[in-house]
N, C-alpha and C positions, 0 to 999 in steps of 0.2 A: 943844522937841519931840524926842522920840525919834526915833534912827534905825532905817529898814527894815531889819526880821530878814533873816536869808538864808534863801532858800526852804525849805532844809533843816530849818532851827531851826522851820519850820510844820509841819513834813511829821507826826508825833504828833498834833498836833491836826487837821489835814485828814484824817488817817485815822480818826479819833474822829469827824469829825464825819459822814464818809462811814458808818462805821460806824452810826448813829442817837444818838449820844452827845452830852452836852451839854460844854461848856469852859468855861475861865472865859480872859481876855484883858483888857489893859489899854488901856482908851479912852481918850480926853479929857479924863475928870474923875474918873471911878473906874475900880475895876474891873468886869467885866463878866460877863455869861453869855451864852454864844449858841449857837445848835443850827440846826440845818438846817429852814429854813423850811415845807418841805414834809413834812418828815417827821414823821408822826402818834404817834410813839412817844414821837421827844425833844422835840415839843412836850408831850407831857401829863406825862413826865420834869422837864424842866422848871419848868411851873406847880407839880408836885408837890414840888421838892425845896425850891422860892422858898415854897411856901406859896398862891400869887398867885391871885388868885381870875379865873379864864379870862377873865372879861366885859371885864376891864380891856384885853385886848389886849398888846402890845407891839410895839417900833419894828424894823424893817430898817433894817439899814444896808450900805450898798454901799459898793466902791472906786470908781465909777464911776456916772454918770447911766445910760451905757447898760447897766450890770447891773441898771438899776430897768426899764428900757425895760416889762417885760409888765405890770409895774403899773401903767404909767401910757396904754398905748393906750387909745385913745379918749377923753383927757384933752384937751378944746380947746384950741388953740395957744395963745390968747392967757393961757393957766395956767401953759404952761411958764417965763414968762419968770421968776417968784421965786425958781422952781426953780434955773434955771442962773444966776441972778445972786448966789444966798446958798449954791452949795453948790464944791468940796466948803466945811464948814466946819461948824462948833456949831449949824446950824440944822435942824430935824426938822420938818418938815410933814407937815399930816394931808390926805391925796389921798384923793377919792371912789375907795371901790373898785370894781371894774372887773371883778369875782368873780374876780380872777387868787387873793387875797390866802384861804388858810387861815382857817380859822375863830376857832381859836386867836388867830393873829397877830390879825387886824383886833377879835378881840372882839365885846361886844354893840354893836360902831360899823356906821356906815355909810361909816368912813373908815378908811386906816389908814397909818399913822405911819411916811415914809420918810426915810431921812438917806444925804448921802452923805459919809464921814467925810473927815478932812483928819488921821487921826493914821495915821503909817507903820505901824505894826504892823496894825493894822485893816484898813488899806487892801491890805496886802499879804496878809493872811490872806484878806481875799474875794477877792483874785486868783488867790490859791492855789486855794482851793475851788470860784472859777468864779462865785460871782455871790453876791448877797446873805447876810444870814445875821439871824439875829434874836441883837437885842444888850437887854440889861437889865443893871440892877444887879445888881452880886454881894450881895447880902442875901436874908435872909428876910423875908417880909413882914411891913413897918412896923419894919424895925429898920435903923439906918443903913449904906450900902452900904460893902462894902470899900475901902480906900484900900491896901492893901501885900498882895503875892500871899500871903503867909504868913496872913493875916486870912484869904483865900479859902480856903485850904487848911487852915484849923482852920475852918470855917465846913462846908464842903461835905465834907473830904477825899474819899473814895471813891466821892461820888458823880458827880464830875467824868469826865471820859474824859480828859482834857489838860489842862492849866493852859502858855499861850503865855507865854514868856518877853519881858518888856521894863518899860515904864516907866509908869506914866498921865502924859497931856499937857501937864499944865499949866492945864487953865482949870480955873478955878474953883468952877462950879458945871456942871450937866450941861447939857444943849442949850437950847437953844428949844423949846417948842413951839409953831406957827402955825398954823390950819385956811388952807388955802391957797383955800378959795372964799369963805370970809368977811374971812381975814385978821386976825380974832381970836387974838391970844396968849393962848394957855393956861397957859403954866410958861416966866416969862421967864428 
């Protein structure tokens, strides 16, 4: 696993992202896109430069459970327990939204897809930024996702606002996905 950037080496892409811009940053298993969840620009930025057809949604990913804390009020106690037993780590659960969750993000679900990551640079970037962030594949849609930051930056180049400097993690393939009220794996 890579080690945590120094705040500094974020501070390009938290201003990008504060800006309404999208980045690309190295997760878990690839590398990644992510833009500020709330923001309705570099959400439709986004879909748009990925190709990604909006209905599909895409996942959050926090440093922390309690950067998910809004998404998950009024989630019954006895839900949270998979939660805090599988995270941080490779695991992404789909949580009934709570209408905290953007349109965008959650898609044509009635769930939407949160993670809390275990890879330093990620973790450190939404600290930076202060809470969540919507994370995807660096690809266009239906073509396989970037693995080396130079791939992202022949892929996107200018449409990016930042490209975070570091490593992808080492697993293998990208997360889990589980509906956390069925328990149903989606994308083991």
């Amino acid at each position: 696993m890579p080690n945590p950037p120094d705040f500094a080496a974020l501070a390009p892409a938290v201003s990008a992202l504060r800006q309404g811009q999208v980045i690309a940053c190295p997760t878990e298993a690839v590398w990644g896109l992510s833009c500020d969840p709330d923001n309705d620009e570099a959400l439709a930025h986004l879909m748009r430069i990925k190709a990604r057809d909006p209905a599909k949604g895409v996942i959050l990913v926090a440093g922390s459970i309690e950067q998910l804390q809004p998404w998950l009020e009024g989630l019954p106690l006895e839900l949270h327990a998979p939660l805090v037993a599988s995270w941080p780590g490779p695991n992404t659960w789909l949580v009934p939204d709570n209408g905290r969750s953007h349109a965008l993000v959650r898609g044509a679900h009635s769930r939407v897809a949160l993670r809390v990551t275990d890879h330093p640079v990620m973790r450190a970037l939404c600290d930076a930024f202060g809470g969540p962030l919507v994370s995807t594949s660096a690809n266009r849609a239906s073509e396989p996702p970037a693995m080396r930051r130079d791939e992202v930056s022949a892929i996107f180049g200018s449409e990016l606002g930042a490209v975070v400097p570091g490593e992808l993690g080492g697993n293998p393939r990208p997360s889990t996905i589980r509906d956390l009220v069925s328990g149903q794996v989606l994308r083991a």
